[in-house]
Structures are given as structure tokens and as C-alpha cells.
C-alpha positions, 0 to 999 in steps of 0.5 A, spaced: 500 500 500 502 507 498 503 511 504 498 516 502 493 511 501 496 508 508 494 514 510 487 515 508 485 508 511 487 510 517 483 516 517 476 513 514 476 510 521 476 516 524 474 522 519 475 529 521 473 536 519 478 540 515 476 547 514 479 551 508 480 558 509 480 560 501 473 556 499 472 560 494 478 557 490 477 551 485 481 547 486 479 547 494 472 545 492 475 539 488 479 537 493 473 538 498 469 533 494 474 528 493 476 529 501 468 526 502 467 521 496 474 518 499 471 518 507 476 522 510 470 527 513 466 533 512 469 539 509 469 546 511 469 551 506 469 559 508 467 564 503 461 567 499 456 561 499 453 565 493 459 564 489 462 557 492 455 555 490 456 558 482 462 555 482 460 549 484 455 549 479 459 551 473 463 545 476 458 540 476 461 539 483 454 538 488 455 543 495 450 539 499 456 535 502 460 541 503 460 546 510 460 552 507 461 559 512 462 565 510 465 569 517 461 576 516 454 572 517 456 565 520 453 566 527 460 564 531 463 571 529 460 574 536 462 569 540 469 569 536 469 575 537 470 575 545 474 569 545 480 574 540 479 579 544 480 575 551 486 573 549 493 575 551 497 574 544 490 578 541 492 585 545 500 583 545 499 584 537 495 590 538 489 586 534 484 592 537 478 591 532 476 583 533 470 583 528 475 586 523 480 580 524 475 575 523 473 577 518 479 575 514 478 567 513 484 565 515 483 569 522 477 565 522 479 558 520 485 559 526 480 561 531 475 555 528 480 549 530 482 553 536 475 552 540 473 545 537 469 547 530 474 544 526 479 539 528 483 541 522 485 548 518 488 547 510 490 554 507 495 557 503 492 556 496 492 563 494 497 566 499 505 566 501 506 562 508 506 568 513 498 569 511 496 563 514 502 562 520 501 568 523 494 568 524 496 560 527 501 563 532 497 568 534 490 565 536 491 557 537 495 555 543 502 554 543 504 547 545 510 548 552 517 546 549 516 547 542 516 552 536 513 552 530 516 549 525 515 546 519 515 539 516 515 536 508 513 528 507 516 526 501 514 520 497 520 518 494 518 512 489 524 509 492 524 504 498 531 503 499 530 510 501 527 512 509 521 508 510 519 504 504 521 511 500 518 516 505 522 522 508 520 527 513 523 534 512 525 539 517 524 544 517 522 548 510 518 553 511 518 558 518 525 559 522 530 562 516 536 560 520 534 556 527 539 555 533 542 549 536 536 549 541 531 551 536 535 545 531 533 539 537 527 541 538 524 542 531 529 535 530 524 532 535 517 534 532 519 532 526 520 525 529 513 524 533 511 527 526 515 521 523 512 515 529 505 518 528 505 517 520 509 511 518 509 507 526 517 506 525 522 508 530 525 516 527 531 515 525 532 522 525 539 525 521 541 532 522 544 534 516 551 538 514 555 540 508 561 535 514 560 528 516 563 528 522 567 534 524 571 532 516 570 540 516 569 544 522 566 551 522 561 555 526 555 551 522 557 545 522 559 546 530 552 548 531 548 542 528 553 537 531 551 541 538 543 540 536 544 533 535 547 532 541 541 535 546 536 532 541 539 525 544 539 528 551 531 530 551 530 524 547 533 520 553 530 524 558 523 523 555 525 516 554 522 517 547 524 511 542 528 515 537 536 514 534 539 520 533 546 523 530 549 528 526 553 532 523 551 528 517 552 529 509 546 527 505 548 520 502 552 519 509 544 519 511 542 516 506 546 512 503 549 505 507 555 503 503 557 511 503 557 511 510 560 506 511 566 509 507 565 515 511 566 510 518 559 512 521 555 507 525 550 506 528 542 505 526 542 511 523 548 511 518 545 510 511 537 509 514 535 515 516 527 517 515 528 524 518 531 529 515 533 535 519 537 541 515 541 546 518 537 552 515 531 554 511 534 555 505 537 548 504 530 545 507 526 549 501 530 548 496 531 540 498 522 539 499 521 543 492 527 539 489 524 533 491 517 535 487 521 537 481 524 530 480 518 526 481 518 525 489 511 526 491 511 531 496 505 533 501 507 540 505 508 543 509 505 541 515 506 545 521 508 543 528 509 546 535 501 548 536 495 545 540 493 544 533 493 540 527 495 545 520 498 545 514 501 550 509 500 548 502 503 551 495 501 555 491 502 551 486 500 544 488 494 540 485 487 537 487 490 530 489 496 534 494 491 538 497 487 532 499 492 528 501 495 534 506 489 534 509 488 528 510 496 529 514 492 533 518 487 529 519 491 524 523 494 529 527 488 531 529 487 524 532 493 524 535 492 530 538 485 527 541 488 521 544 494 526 547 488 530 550 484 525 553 490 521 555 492 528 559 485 529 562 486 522 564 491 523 568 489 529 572 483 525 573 487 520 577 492 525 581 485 529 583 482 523 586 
């Protein structure tokens, strides 16, 4: 079975509600259509209904299974509204007109998933990364220890390569030039992302132009640095996940070159997530990868309370489909961590 396949059998036990911020995008009405005939859950589209209606229309695409908002009217916003306004990160920003905020469908998605009418957001369709993140960091809650920061799932077609051909790449969308704390922390996000999708043990490769210290400067020092607080977290949480770095990428990927270059381990040569120095390099390698006939799905963000993704301006119907099927198992997980959380409140308080 193909991973994103993997992934939709999963999800269709348990479907989900990803609401859309740029309803009124075709590509976004084919992508709803096909997230319900699939059985992933119930799309939620935000826009104009008289226009997302015509373009369904024009498009021979029914809207009667779709829910479909449009801010100004929808009868959250004065509850909305009050809950922006409540917020500490709403006043640190100088958001002093709530109505006039939500109003911006991305504001509006944001707050949807943050008080449970959506277990999911997808955007980024229409817009740069930045229009759909900041609204994110500042109206769902950050989760403690973490940062938001971003991950690619590629498919490779390879399955010599990560797990039967799937890579998971960090990060390639928010931090331009992340430090050796912000390095190991998005290291191990990007390892729970990896155990959530594939099951497999991370074996997570923090990548450099140097393979263990064969060139030494301030970069490659600072993701040999990263590498070694990601194993000290990793074994103080007691998380089940290899770690090493600096590595080159066919030290990483390759196991007769690492070999060659004298790395051991169960890393060497077998990594499934890859952790690049930089935004660049993580930019550029996702879009690469896509060019070259990988299939990538991205970027999916971590470090909030909860589930969303950025997808390219440029992707098609079946990458958005497939995002938000990502995000739809997040939220799953999320939940289960959740209830797992209550449950274990409930037993201190008795």
C-alpha cells in the first residue's frame, strides 16, 4: 500500500473536519469533494456561499456535502469575537478591532480549530506562508517546549530510501536560520511527526555540508551541538528515537557511503528524518524533491495545540487532499494526547 493511501485508511476510521480558509478557490472545492467521496470527513469551506455555490455549479461539483461559512454572517463571529479579544497574544499584537480580524478567513479558520469547530485548518492556496502562520501563532495555543516549525513528507518512489521511500523534512518553511536549541527541538517534532505517520522508530539525521567534524566551522559546530541535546531530551523523555549528526546527505542516506565515511550506528545510511541546518537548504531540498518526481505533501506545521498545514501555491487537487488528510491524523493524535492528559489529572485529583 502507498503511504498516502496508508494514510487515508487510517483516517476513514476516524474522519475529521478540515476547514479551508480560501473556499472560494477551485481547486479547494475539488479537493473538498474528493476529501468526502474518499471518507476522510466533512469539509469546511469559508467564503461567499453565493459564489462557492456558482462555482460549484459551473463545476458540476454538488455543495450539499460541503460546510460552507462565510465569517461576516456565520453566527460564531460574536462569540469569536470575545474569545480574540480575551486573549493575551490578541492585545500583545495590538489586534484592537476583533470583528475586523475575523473577518479575514484565515483569522477565522485559526480561531475555528482553536475552540473545537474544526479539528483541522488547510490554507495557503492563494497566499505566501506568513498569511496563514501568523494568524496560527497568534490565536491557537502554543504547545510548552516547542516552536513552530515546519515539516515536508516526501514520497520518494524509492524504498531503499527512509521508510519504504518516505522522508520527513525539517524544517522548510518558518525559522530562516534556527539555533542549536531551536535545531533539537524542531529535530524532535519532526520525529513524533515521523512515529505518528509511518509507526517506525525516527531515525532522525541532522544534516551538514561535514560528516563528522571532516570540516569544522561555526555551522557545522552548531548542528553537531543540536544533535547532541536532541539525544539528551530524547533520553530524558525516554522517547524511542536514534539520533546523530553532523551528517552529509548520502552519509544519511546512503549505507555503503557511510560506511566509507566510518559512521555507525542505526542511523548511518537509514535515516527517515531529515533535519537541515537552515531554511534555505530545507526549501530548496522539499521543492527539489517535487521537481524530480518525489511526491511531496507540505508543509505541515508543528509546535501548536493544533493540527495545520501550509500548502503551495502551486500544488494540485490530489496534494491538497492528501495534506489534509496529514492533518487529519494529527488531529487524532492530538485527541488521544488530550484525553490521555485529562486522564491523568483525573487520577492525581482523586
Amino acid at each position: 500500500m502507498q503511504f498516502i493511501e496508508s494514510v487515508y485508511a487510517r483516517l476513514r476510521r476516524h474522519p475529521k473536519r478540515i476547514v479551508f480558509p480560501e473556499g472560494e478557490n477551485l481547486r479547494v472545492l475539488q479537493a473538498g469533494r474528493r476529501f468526502y467521496e474518499l471518507g476522510l470527513g466533512v469539509p469546511i469551506l469559508l467564503g461567499r456561499r453565493a459564489v462557492v455555490e456558482e462555482l460549484g455549479r459551473r463545476e458540476k461539483i454538488p455543495c450539499d456535502r460541503f460546510g460552507v461559512i462565510n465569517p461576516a454572517d456565520s453566527a460564531d463571529l460574536p462569540d469569536f469575537c470575545r474569545f480574540l479579544e480575551t486573549l493575551d497574544r490578541y492585545k500583545k499584537f495590538g489586534l484592537n478591532d476583533a470583528r475586523a480580524t475575523l473577518l479575514n478567513p484565515n483569522y477565522y479558520a485559526a480561531m475555528m480549530v482553536q475552540y473545537g469547530r474544526a479539528d483541522g485548518v488547510v490554507g495557503g492556496i492563494g497566499s505566501a506562508t506568513g498569511a496563514l502562520l501568523r494568524p496560527l501563532q497568534r490565536v491557537v495555543k502554543p504547545a510548552p517546549g516547542h516552536v513552530v516549525s515546519s515539516c515536508v513528507i516526501a514520497d520518494t518512489g524509492n524504498p531503499q530510501i527512509g521508510h519504504g521511500g518516505v522522508l520527513v523534512l525539517a524544517d522548510c518553511a518558518v525559522i530562516p536560520s534556527p539555533d542549536v536549541e531551536e535545531l533539537a527541538t524542531i529535530s524532535l517534532q519532526a520525529a513524533h511527526l515521523c512515529r505518528q505517520l509511518t509507526g517506525e522508530i525516527p531515525r532522525v539525521a541532522l544534516l551538514s555540508h561535514s560528516t563528522k567534524g571532516s570540516a569544522v566551522t561555526p555551522g557545522t559546530q552548531k548542528v553537531a551541538a543540536a544533535a547532541a541535546l536532541a539525544r539528551q531530551r530524547a533520553q530524558e523523555r525516554h522517547l524511542e528515537v536514534e539520533i546523530d549528526g553532523e551528517l552529509q546527505i548520502d552519509a544519511a542516506l546512503q549505507p555503503d557511503t557511510a560506511r566509507v565515511k566510518g559512521v555507525t550506528g542505526t542511523v548511518a545510511g537509514r535515516a527517515n528524518v531529515l533535519i537541515f541546518p537552515g531554511l534555505d537548504s530545507g526549501h530548496i531540498t522539499a521543492r527539489l524533491l517535487g521537481i524530480l518526481g518525489a511526491k511531496a505533501y507540505g508543509q505541515i506545521l508543528t509546535g501548536l495545540t493544533k493540527p495545520a498545514a501550509d500548502v503551495s501555491r502551486a500544488d494540485d487537487t490530489a496534494t491538497i487532499t492528501a495534506v489534509a488528510a496529514i492533518v487529519g491524523l494529527q488531529a487524532i493524535e492530538m485527541r488521544r494526547l488530550q484525553e490521555m492528559a485529562e486522564e491523568q489529572k483525573k487520577k492525581k485529583r482523586q
